[in-house]
C-alpha positions in Angstrom: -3.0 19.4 6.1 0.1 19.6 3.5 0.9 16.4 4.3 -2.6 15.0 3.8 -2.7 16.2 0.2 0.9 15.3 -0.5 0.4 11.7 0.7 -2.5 11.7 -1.5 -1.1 13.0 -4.7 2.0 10.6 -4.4 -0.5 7.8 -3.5 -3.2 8.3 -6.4 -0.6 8.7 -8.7 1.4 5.9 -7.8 -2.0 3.9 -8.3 -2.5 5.2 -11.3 0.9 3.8 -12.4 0.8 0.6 -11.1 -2.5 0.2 -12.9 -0.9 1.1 -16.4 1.9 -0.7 -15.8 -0.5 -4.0 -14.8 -2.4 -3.6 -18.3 0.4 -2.6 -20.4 1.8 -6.2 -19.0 -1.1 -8.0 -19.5 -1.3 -6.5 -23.3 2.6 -7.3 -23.9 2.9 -10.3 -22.1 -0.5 -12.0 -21.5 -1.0 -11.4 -25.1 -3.9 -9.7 -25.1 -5.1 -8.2 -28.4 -7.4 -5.6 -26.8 -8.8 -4.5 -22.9 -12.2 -3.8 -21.8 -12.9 -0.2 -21.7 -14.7 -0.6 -18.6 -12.2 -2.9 -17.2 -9.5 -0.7 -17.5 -11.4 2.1 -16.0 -12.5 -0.1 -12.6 -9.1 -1.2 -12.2 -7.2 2.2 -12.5 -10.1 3.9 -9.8 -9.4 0.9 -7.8 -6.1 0.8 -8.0 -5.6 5.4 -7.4 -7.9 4.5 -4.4 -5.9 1.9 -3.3 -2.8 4.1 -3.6 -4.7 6.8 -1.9 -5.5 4.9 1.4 -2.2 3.2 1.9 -0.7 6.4 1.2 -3.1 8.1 3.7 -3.0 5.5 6.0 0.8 5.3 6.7 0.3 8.5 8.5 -0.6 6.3 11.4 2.8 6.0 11.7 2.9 9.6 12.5 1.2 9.2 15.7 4.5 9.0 18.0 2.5 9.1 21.5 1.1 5.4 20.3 3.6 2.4 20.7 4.6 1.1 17.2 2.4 -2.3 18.2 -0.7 -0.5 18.3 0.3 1.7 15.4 0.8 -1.6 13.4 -2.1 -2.7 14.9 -4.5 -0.2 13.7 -2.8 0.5 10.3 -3.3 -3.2 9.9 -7.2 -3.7 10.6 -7.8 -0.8 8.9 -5.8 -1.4 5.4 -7.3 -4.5 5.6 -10.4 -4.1 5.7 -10.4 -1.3 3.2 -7.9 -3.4 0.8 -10.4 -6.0 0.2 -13.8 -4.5 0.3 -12.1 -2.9 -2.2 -10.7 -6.0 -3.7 -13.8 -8.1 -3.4 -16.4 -5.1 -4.8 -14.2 -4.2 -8.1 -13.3 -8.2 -8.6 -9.7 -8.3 -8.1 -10.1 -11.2 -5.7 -13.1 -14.0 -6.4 -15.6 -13.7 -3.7 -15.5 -17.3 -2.3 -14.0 -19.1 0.9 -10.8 -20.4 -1.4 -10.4 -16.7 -2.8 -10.5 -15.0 0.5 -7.4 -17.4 1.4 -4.9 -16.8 -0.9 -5.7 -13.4 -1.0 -5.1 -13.0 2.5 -2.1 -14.8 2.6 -0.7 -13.2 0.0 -1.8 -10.0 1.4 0.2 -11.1 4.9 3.2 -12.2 3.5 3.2 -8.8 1.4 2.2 -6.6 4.5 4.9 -8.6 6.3 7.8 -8.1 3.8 6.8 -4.5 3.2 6.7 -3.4 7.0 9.8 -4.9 7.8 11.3 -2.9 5.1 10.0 0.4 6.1 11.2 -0.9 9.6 14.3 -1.4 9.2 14.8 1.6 6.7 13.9 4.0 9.4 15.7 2.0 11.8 19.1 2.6 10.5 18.3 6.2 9.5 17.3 6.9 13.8 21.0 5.2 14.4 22.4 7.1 11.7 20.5 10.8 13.3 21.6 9.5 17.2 25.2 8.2 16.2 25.4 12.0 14.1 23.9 13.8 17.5 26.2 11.9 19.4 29.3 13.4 17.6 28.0 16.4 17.6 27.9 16.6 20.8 31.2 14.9 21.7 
């Protein structure tokens, strides 16, 4: 239960700054002179609740009596899913055939680059705990 609210502290918030960090970008370097109110507001709930469920949802990971494909698997579907009836319902992404694709392959290519990070991070750091046991033990 700790963990549950943790994850979703650190995921809201991190929404929430990604959000402000979108509009003061748009504001400094879109040169806009002013943002809609209501806007702002839809995007920054979007975007905590966005942070919320990918924070949530990497507790999948967790689950170490599942094999890391169906891990992946189900983390996928599911962020998925929630990503962009999220995406489609607040307007990030237009809701047409041509919108759907370059969202979704920009969504791929970032789900791609982003689970191979998190891969390979926690790759090295189980080599780095077995080559530590292993000279413990020696």
């Amino acid at each position: 239960m700790k963990t549950l609210v943790y994850q979703s502290f650190i995921g809201i918030c991190f929404g929430a700054l990604i959000a402000v960090l979108i509009h003061y970008g748009i504001i400094f370097f879109g040169g806009a002179q002013k943002l809609d109110a209501g806007r702002f507001v839809m995007d920054s709930l979007g975007s905590m609740f966005c942070g919320w469920f990918f924070s949530i949802g990497g507790l999948i990971f967790a689950k170490e009596s599942w094999s890391l494909t169906k891990r992946t698997g189900i983390h996928f579907v599911t962020m998925t899913m929630l990503y962009f009836v999220l995406a489609f319902v607040i307007g990030w992404i237009p809701f047409t055939i041509w919108g759907l694709m370059i969202g979704m392959g920009l969504y791929l290519v970032l789900y791609a680059v982003f689970w191979a990070c998190f891969f390979v991070y926690f790759y090295n750091e189980m080599r780095k705990l077995n080559e530590a046991l292993t000279d413990r033990n020696s």
